[in-house]
PyMOL Python script that loads the backbone (N, CA, C, O; Angstrom):
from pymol import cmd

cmd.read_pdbstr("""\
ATOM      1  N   UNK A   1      10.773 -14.868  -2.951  1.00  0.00           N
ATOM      2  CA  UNK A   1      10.227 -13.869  -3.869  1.00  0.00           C
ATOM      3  C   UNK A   1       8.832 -14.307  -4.299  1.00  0.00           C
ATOM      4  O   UNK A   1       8.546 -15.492  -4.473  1.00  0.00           O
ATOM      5  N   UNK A   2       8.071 -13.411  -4.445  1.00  0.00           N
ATOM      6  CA  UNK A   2       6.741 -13.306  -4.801  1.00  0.00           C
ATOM      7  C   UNK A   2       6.565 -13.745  -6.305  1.00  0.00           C
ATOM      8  O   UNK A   2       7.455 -13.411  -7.088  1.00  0.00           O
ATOM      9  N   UNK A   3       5.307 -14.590  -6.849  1.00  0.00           N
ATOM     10  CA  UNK A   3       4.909 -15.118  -8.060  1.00  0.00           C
ATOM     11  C   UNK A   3       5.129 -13.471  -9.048  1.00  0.00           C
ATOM     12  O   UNK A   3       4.806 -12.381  -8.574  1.00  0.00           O
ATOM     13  N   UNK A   4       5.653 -13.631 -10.260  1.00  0.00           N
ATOM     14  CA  UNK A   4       4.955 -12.175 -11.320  1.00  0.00           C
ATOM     15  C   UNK A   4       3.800 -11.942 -10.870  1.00  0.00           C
ATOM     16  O   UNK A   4       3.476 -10.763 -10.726  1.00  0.00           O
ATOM     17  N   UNK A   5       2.926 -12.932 -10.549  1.00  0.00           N
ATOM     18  CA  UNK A   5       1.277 -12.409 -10.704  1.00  0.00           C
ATOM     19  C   UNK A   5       1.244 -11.696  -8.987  1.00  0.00           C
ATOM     20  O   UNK A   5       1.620 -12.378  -8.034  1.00  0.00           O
ATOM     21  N   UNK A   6       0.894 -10.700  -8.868  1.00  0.00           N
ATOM     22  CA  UNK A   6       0.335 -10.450  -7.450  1.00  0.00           C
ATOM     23  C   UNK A   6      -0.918 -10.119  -7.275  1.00  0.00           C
ATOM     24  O   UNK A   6      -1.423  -9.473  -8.192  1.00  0.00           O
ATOM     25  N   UNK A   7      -1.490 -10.339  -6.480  1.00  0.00           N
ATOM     26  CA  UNK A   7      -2.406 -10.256  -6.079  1.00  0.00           C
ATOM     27  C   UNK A   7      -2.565  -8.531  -5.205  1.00  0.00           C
ATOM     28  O   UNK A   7      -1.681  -7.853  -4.681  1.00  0.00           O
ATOM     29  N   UNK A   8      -3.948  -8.281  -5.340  1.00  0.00           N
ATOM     30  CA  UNK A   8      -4.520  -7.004  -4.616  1.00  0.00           C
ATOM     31  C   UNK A   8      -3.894  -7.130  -3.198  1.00  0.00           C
ATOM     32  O   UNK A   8      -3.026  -6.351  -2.804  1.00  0.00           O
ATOM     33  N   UNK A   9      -4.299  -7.975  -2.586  1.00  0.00           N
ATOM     34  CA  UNK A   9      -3.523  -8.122  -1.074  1.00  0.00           C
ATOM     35  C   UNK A   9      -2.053  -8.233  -1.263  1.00  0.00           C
ATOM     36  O   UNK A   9      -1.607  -8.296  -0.117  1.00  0.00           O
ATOM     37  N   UNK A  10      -1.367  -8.273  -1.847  1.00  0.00           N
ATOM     38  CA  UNK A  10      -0.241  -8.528  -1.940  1.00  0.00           C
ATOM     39  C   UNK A  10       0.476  -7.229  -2.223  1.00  0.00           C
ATOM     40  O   UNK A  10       1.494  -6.997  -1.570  1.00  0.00           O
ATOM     41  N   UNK A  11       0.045  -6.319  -3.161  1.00  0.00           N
ATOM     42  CA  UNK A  11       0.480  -4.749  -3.264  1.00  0.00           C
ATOM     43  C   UNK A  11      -0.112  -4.476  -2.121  1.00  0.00           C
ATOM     44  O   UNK A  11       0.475  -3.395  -2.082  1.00  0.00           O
ATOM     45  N   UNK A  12      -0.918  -4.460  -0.871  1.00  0.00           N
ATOM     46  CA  UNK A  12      -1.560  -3.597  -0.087  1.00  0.00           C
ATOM     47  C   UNK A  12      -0.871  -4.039   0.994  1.00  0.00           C
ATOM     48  O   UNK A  12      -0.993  -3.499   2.093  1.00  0.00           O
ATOM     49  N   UNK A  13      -0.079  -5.070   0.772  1.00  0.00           N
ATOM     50  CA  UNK A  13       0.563  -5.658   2.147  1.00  0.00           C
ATOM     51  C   UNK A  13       2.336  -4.751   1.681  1.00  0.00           C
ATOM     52  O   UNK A  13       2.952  -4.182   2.582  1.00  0.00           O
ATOM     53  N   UNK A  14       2.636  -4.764   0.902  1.00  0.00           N
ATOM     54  CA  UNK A  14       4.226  -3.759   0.268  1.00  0.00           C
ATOM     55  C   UNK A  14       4.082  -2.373  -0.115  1.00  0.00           C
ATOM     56  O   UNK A  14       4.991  -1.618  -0.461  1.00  0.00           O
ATOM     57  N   UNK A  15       2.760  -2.097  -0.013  1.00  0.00           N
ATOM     58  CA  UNK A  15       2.493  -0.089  -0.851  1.00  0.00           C
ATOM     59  C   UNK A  15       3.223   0.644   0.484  1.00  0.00           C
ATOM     60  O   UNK A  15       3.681   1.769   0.284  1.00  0.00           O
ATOM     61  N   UNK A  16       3.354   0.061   1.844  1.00  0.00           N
ATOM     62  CA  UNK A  16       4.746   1.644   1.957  1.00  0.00           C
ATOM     63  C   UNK A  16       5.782   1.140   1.575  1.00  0.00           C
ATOM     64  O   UNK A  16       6.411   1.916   0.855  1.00  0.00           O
ATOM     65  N   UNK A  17       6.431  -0.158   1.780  1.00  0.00           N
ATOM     66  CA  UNK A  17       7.851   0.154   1.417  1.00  0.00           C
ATOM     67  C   UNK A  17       8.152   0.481  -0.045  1.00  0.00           C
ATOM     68  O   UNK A  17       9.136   0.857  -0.683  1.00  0.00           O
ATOM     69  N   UNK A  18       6.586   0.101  -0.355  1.00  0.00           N
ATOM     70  CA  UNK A  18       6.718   0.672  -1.777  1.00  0.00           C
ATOM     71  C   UNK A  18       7.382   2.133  -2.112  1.00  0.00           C
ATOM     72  O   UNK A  18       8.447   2.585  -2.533  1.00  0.00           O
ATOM     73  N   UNK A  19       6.250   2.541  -1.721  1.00  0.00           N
ATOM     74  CA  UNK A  19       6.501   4.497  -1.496  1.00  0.00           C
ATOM     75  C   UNK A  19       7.210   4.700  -0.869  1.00  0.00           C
ATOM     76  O   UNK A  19       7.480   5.897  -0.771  1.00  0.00           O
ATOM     77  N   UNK A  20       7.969   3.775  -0.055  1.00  0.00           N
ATOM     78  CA  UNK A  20       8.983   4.626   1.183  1.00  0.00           C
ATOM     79  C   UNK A  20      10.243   4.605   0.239  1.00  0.00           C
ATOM     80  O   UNK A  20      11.131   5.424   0.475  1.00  0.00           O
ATOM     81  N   UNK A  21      10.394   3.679  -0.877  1.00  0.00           N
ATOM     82  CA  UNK A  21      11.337   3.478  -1.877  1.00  0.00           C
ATOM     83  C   UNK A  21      11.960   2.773  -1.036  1.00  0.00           C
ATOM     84  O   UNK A  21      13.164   3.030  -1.038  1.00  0.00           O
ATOM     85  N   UNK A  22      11.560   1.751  -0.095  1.00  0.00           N
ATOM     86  CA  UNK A  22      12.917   0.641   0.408  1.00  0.00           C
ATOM     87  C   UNK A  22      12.580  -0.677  -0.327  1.00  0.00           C
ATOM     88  O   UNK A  22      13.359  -1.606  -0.109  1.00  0.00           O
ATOM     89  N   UNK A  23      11.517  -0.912  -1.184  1.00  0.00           N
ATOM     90  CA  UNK A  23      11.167  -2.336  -1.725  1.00  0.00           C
ATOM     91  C   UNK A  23      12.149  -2.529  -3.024  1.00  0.00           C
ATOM     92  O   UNK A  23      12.248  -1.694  -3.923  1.00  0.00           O
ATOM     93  N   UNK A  24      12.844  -3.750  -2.968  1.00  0.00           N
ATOM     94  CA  UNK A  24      13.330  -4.267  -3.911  1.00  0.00           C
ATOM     95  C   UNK A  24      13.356  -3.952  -5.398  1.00  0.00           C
ATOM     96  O   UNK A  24      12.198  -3.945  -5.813  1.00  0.00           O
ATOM     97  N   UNK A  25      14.022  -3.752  -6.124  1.00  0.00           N
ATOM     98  CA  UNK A  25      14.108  -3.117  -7.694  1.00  0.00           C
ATOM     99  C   UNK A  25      13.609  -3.987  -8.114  1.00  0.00           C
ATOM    100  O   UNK A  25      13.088  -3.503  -9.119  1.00  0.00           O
ATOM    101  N   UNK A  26      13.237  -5.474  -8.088  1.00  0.00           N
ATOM    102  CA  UNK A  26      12.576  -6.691  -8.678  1.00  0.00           C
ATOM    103  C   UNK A  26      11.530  -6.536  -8.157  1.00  0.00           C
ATOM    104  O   UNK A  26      10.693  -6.382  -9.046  1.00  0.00           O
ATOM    105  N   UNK A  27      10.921  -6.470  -6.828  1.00  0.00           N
ATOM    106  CA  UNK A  27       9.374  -6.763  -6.467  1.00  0.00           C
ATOM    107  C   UNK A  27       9.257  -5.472  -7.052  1.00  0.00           C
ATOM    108  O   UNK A  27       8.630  -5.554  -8.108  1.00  0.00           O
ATOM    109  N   UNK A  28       9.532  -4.578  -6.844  1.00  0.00           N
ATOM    110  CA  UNK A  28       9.206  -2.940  -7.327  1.00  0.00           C
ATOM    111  C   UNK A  28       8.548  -3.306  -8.710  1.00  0.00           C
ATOM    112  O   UNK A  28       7.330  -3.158  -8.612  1.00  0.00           O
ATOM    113  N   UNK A  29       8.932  -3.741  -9.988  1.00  0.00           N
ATOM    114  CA  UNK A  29       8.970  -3.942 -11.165  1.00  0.00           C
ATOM    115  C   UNK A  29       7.722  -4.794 -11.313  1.00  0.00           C
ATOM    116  O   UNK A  29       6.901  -4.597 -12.208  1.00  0.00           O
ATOM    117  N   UNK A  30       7.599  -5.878 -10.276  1.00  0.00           N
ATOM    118  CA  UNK A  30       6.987  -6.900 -10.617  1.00  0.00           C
ATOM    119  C   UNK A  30       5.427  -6.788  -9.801  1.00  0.00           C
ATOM    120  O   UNK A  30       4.439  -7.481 -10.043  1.00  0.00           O
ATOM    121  N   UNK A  31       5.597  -5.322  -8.421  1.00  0.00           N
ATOM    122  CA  UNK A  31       4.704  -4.341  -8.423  1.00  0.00           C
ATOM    123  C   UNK A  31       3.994  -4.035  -9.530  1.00  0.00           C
ATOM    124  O   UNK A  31       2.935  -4.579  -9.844  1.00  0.00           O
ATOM    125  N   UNK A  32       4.699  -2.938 -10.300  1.00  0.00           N
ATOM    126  CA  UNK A  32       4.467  -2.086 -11.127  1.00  0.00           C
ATOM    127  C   UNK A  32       3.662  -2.850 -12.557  1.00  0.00           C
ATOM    128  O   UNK A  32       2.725  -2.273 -13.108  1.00  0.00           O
ATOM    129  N   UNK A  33       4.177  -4.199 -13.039  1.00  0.00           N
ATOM    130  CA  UNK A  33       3.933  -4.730 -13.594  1.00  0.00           C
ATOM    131  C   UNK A  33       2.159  -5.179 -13.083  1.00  0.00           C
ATOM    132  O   UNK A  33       1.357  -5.151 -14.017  1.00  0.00           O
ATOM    133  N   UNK A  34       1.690  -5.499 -11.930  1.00  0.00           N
ATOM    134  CA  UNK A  34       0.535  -5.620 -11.352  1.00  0.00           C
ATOM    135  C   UNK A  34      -0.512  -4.491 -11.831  1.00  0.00           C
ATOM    136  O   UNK A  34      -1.420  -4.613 -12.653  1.00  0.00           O
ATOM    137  N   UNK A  35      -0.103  -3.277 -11.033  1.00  0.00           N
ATOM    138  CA  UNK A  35      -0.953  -1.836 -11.377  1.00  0.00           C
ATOM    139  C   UNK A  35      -1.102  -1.320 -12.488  1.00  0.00           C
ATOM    140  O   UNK A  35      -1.941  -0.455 -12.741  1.00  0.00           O
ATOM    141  N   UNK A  36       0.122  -2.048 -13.687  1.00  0.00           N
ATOM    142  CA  UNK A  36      -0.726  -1.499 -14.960  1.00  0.00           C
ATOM    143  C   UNK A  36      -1.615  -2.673 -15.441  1.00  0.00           C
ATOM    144  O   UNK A  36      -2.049  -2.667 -16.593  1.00  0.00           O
ATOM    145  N   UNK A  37      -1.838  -3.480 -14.750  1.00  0.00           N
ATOM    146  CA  UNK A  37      -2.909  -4.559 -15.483  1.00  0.00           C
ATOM    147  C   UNK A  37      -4.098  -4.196 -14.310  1.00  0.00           C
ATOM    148  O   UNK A  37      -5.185  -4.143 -14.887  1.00  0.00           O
ATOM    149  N   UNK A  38      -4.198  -4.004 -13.257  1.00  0.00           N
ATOM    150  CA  UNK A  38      -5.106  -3.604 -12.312  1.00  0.00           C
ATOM    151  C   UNK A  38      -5.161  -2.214 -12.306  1.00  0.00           C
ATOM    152  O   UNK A  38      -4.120  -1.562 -12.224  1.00  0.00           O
ATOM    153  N   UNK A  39      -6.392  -1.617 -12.393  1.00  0.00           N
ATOM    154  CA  UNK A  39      -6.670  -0.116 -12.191  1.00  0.00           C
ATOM    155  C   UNK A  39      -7.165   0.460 -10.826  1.00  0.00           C
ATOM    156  O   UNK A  39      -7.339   1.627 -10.477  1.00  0.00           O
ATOM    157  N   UNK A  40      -7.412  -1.228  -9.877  1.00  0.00           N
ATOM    158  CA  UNK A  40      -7.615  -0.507  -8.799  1.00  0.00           C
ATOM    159  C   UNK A  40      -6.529  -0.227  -8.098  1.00  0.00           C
ATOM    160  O   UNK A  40      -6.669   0.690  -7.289  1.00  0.00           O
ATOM    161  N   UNK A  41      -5.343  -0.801  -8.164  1.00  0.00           N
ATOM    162  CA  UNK A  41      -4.391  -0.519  -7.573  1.00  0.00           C
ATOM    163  C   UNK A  41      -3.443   0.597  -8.377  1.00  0.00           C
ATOM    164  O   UNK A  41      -2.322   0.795  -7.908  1.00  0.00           O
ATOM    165  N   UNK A  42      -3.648   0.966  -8.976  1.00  0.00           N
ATOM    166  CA  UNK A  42      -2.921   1.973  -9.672  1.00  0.00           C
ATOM    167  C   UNK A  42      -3.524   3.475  -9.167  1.00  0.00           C
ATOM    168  O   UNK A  42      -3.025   4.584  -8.974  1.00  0.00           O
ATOM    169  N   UNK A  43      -4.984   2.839  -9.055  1.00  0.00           N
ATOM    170  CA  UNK A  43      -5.501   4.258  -8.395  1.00  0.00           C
ATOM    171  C   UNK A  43      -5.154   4.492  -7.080  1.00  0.00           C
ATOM    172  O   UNK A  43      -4.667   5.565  -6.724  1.00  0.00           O
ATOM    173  N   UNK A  44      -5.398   3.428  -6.214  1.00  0.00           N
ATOM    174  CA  UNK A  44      -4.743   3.397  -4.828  1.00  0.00           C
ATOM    175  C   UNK A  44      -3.054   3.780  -4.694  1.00  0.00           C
ATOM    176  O   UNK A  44      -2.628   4.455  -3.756  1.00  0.00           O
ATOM    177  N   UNK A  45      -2.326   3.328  -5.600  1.00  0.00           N
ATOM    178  CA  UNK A  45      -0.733   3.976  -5.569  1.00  0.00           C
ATOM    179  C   UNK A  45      -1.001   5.243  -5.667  1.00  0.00           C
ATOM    180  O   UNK A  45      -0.854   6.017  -4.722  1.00  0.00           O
ATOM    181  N   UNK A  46      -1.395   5.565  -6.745  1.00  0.00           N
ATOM    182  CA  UNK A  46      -1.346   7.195  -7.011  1.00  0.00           C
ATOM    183  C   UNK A  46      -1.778   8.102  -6.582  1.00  0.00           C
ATOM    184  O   UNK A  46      -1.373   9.264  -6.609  1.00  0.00           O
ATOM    185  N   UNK A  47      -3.051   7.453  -5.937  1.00  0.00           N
ATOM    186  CA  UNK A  47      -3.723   8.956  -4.559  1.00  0.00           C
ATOM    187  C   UNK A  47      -2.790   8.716  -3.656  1.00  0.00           C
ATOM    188  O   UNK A  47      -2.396   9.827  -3.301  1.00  0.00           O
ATOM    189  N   UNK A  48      -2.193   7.868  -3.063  1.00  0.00           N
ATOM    190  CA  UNK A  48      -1.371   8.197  -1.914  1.00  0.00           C
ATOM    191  C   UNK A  48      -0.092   8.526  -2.566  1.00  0.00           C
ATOM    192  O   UNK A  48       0.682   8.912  -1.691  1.00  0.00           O
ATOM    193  N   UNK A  49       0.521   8.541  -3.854  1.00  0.00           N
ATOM    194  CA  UNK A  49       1.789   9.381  -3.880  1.00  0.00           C
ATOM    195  C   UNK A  49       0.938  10.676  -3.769  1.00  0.00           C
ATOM    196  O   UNK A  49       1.241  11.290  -2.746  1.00  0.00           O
ATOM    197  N   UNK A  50      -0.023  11.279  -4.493  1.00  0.00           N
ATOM    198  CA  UNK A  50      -0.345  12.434  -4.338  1.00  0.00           C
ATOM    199  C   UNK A  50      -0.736  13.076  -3.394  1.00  0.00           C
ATOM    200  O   UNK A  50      -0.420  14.259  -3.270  1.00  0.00           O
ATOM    201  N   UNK A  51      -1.705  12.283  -2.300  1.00  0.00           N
ATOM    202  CA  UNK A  51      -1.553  12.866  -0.647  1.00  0.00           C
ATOM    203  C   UNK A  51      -0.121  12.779  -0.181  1.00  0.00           C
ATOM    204  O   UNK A  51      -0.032  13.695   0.636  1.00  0.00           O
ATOM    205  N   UNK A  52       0.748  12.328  -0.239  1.00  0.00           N
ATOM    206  CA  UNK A  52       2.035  12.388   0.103  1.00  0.00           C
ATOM    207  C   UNK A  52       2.519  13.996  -0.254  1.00  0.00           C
ATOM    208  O   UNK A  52       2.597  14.945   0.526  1.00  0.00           O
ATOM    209  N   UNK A  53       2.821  13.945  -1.755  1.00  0.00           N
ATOM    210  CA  UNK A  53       3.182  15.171  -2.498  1.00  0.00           C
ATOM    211  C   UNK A  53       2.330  16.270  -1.780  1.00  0.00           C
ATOM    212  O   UNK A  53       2.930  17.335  -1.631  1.00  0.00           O
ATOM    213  N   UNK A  54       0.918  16.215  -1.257  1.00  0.00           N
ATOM    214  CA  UNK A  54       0.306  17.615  -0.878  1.00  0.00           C
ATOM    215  C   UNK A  54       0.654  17.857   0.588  1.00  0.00           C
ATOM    216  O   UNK A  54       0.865  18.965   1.080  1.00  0.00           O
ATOM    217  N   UNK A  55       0.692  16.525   1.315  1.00  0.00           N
ATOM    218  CA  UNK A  55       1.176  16.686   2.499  1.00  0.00           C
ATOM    219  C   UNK A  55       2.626  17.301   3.228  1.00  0.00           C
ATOM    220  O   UNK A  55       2.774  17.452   4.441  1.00  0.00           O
ATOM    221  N   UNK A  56       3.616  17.601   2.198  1.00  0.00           N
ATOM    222  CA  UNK A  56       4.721  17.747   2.038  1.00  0.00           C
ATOM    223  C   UNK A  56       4.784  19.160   2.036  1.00  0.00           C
ATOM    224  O   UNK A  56       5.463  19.915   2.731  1.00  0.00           O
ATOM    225  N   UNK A  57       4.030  19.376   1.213  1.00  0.00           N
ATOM    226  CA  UNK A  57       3.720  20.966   0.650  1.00  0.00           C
ATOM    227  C   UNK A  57       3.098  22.033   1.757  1.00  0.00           C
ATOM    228  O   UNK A  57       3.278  23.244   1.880  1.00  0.00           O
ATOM    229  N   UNK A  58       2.437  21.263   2.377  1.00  0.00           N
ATOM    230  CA  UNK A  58       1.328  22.273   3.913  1.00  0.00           C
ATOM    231  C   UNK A  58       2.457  22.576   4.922  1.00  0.00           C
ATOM    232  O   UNK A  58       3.503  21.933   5.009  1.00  0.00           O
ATOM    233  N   UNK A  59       2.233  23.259   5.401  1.00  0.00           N
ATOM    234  CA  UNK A  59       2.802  23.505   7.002  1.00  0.00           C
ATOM    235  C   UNK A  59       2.234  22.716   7.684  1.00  0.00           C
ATOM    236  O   UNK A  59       1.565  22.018   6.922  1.00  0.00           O
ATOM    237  N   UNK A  60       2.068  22.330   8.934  1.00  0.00           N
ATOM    238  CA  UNK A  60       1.595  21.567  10.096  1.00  0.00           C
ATOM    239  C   UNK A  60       0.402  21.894  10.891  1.00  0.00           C
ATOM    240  O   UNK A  60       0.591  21.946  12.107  1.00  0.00           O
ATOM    241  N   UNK A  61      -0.594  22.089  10.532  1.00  0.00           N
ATOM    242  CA  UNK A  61      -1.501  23.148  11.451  1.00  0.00           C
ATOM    243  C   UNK A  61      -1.175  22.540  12.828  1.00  0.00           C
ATOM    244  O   UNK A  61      -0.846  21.418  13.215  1.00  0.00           O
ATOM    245  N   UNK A  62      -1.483  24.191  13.636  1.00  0.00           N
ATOM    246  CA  UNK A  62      -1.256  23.769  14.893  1.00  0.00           C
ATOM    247  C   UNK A  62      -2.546  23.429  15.491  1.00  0.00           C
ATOM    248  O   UNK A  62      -3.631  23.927  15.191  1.00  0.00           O
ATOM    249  N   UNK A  63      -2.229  22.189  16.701  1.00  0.00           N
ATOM    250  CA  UNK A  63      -3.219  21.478  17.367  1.00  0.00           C
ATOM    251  C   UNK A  63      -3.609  23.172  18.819  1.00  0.00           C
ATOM    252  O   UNK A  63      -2.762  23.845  19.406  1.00  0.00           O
ATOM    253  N   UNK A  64      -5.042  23.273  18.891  1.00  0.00           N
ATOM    254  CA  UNK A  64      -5.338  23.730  19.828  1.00  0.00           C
ATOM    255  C   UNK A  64      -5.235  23.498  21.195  1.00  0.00           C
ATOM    256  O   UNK A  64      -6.092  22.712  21.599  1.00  0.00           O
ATOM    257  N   UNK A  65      -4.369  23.976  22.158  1.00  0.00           N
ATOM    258  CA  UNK A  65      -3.777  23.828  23.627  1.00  0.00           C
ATOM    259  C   UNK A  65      -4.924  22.455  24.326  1.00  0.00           C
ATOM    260  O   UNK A  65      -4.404  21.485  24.876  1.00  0.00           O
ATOM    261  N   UNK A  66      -6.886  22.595  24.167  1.00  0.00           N
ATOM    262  CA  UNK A  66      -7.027  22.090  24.829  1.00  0.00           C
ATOM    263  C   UNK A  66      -6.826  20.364  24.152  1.00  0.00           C
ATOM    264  O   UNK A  66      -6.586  19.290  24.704  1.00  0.00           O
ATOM    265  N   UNK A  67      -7.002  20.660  23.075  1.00  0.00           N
ATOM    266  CA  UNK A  67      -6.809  19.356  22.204  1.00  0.00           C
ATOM    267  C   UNK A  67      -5.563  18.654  22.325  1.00  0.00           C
ATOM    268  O   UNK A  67      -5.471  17.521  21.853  1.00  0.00           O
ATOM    269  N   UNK A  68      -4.325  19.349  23.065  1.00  0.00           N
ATOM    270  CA  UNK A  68      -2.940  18.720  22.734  1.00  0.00           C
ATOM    271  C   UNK A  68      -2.890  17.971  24.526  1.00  0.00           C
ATOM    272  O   UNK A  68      -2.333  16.953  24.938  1.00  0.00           O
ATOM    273  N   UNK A  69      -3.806  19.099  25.299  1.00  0.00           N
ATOM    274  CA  UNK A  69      -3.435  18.677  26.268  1.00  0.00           C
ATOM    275  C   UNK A  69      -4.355  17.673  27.217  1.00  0.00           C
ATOM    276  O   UNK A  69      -4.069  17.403  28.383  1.00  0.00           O
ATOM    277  N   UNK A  70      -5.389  17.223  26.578  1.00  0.00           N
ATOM    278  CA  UNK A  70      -6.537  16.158  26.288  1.00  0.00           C
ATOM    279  C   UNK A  70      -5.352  14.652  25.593  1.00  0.00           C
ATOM    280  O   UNK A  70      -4.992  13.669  26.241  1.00  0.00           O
ATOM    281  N   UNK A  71      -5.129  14.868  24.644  1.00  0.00           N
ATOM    282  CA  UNK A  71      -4.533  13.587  23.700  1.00  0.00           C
ATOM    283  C   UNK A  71      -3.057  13.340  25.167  1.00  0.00           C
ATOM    284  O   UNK A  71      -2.634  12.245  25.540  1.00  0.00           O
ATOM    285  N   UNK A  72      -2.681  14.466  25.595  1.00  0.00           N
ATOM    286  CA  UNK A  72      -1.304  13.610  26.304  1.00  0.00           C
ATOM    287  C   UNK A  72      -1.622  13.267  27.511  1.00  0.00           C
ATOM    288  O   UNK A  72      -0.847  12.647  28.239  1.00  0.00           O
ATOM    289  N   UNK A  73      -2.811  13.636  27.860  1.00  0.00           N
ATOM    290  CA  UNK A  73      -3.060  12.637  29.594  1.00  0.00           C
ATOM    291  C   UNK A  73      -3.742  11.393  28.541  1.00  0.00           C
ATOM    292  O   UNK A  73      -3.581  10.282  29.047  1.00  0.00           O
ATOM    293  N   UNK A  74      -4.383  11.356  27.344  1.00  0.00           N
ATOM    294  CA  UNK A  74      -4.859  10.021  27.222  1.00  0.00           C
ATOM    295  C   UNK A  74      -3.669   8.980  26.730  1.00  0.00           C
ATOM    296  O   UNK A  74      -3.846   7.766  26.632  1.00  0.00           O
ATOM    297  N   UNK A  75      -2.665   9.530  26.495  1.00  0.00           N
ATOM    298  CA  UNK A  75      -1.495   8.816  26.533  1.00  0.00           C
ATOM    299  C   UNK A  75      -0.393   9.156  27.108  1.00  0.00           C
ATOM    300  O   UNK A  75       0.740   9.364  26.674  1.00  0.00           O
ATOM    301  N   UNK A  76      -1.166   9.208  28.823  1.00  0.00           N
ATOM    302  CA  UNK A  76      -0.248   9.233  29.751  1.00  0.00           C
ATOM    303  C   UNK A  76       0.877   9.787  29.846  1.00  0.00           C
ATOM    304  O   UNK A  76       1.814   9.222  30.409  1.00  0.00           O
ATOM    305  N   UNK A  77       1.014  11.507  29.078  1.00  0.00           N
ATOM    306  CA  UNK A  77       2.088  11.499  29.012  1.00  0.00           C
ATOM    307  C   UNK A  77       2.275  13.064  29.403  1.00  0.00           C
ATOM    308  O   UNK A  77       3.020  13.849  28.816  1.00  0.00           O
ATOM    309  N   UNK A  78       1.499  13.335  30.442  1.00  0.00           N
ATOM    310  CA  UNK A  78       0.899  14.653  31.716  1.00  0.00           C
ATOM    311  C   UNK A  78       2.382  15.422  32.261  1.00  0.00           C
ATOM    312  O   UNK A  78       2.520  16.599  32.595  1.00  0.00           O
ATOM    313  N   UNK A  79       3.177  14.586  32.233  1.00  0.00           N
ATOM    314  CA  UNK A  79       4.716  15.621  31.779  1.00  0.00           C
ATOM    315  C   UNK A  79       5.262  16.455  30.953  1.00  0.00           C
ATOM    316  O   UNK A  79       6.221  17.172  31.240  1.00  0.00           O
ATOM    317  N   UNK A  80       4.647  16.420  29.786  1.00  0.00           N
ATOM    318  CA  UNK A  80       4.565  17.278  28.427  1.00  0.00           C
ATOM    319  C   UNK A  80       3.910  18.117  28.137  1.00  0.00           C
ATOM    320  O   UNK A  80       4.134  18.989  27.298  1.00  0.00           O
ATOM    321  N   UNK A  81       2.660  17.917  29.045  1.00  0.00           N
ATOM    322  CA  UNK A  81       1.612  18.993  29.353  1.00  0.00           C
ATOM    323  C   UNK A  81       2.193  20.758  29.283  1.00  0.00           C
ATOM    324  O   UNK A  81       2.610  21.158  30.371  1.00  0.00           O
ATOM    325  N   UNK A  82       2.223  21.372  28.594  1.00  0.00           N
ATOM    326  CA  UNK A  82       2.812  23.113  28.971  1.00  0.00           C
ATOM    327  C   UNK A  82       1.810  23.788  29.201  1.00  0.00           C
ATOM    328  O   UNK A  82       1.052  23.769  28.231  1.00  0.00           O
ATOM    329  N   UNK A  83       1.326  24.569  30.296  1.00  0.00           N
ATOM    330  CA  UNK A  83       0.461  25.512  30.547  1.00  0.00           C
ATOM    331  C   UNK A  83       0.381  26.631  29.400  1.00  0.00           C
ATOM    332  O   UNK A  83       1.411  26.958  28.811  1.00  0.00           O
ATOM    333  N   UNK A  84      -0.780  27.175  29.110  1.00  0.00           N
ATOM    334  CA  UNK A  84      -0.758  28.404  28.472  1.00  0.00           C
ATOM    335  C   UNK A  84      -0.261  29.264  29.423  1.00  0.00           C
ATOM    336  O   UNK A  84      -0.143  29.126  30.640  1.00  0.00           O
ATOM    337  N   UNK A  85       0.043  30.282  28.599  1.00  0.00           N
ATOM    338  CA  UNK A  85       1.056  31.367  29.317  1.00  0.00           C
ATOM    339  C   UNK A  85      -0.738  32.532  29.371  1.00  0.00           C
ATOM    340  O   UNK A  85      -0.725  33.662  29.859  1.00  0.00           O
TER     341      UNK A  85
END
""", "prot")
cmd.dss("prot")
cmd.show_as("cartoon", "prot")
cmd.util.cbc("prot")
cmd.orient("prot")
């Protein structure tokens, strides 16, 4: 287990399992305990819960045919390719 005191690298190395809610109810705390004494990391938690929260909220825009079918030959993956109709 990690010192009470954490360090900036130390929340930036746990902020997803942070947000993913799989981090420990003790480091969680002892997180949380960090970001209210640091404001830079409190700001950094909280824009990404809130890009999270907006990202949730959008639909998916759709990728344009030549753009989808550009990205899957660059990852080799020219089987997935679907012709426009």
């Amino acid at each position: 287990m990690l010192s009470a005191e954490f360090s900036c690298e130390q929340v930036l190395a746990m902020l997803n399992e942070y947000v993913d809610g799989v981090l420990s109810p003790d480091l969680c705390k002892e997180l949380e305990a960090h970001m209210r004494e640091c404001r830079n990391c409190y700001v950094l938690v909280d824009s990404l819960r809130k890009t999270i929260i907006l990202y949730r909220k959008l639909d998916p825009p759709e990728m344009p045919q030549e753009v989808e079918t550009r990205l899957f030959r660059v990852l080799n993956l020219e089987e997935f390719i679907t012709e426009p109709e």
